[in-house]
N, C-alpha and C positions, 0 to 999 in steps of 0.2 A: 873929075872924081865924083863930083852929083848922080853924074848920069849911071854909078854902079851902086847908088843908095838905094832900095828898096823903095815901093810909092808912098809907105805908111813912116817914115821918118819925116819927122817934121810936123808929123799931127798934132800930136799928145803930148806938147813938149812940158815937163815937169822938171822944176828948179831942186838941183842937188837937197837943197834947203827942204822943199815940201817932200821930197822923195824921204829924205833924213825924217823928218817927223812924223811921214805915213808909216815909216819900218816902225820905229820906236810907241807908235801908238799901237798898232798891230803886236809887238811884241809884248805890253803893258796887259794888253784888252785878254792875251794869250795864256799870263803868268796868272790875271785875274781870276781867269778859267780854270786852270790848272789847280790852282788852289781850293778852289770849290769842288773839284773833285774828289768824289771817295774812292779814292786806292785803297784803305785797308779793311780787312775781313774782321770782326770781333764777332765769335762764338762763344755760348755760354749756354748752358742747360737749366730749364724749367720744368720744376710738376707740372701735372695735370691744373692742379688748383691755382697755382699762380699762371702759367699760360689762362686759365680762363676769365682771372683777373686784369690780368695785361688787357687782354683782347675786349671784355667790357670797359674799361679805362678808353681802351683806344676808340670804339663805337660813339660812347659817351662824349666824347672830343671831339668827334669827327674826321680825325686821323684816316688817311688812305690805308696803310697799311702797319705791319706790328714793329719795321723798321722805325718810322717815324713817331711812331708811339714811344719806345726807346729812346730816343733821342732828345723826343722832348722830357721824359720823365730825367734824362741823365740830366739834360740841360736845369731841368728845376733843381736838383739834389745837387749840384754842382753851386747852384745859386744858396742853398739853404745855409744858413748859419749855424753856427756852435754844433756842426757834427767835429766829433770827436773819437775817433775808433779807438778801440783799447790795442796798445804793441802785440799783447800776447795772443790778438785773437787770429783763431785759424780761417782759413775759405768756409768751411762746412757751418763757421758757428755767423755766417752772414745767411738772410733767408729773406725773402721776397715779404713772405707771410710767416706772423707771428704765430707762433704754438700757444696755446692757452698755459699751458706749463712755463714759458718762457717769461 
C-alpha cells in the first residue's frame, strides 16, 4: 500500500491537535479582521463653511483624509459628556456651525 502513497506524504507530518489550533487561530486572526472592517457607507451633506471647517480641523491634526477626520471628531462627541439633545428637535435644527442668531 506505501508504494501508491505519493513522495510528499510523510514530510510534513502535523498532529490533528496542532492542525485543530492552526484552523482555530487562523479563523480568530480572520473574525479579528473582519471586524475591523468598514462595510458600512454613512452619507451626510455639508456647507461650504463647515466642509472648510472640517478640512482645517483635519490639516490642523494631521489627519490623512476627511474620512478620518469624522471619525475622530465622532469618536470625541461620542466620548463628551452631559450632551443632552432636546426629543422635540428636528435634523435641520442640528448644524455643524453656529448662526450668530442661534
Amino acid at each position: 500500500m506505501a508504494e501508491h502513497l505519493p513522495d510528499t506524504v510523510g514530510t510534513d507530518v502535523v498532529s490533528v491537535s496542532e492542525l485543530t489550533q492552526k484552523l482555530f487561530a487562523d479563523v480568530e486572526r480572520t473574525e479579528k479582521m473582519d471586524a475591523l472592517k468598514r462595510t458600512y457607507r454613512l452619507q451626510f451633506m455639508l456647507n461650504a463653511e463647515e466642509l472648510a471647517v472640517l478640512d482645517a480641523w483635519r490639516f490642523e491634526n494631521r489627519l490623512p483624509n476627511r474620512a478620518e477626520a469624522v471619525r475622530a471628531l465622532l469618536q470625541r462627541g461620542l466620548m463628551a459628556k452631559d450632551y443632552d439633545a432636546e426629543p422635540s428637535a428636528r435634523s435641520g435644527d442640528f448644524r455643524v456651525l453656529r448662526r450668530p442668531d442661534d
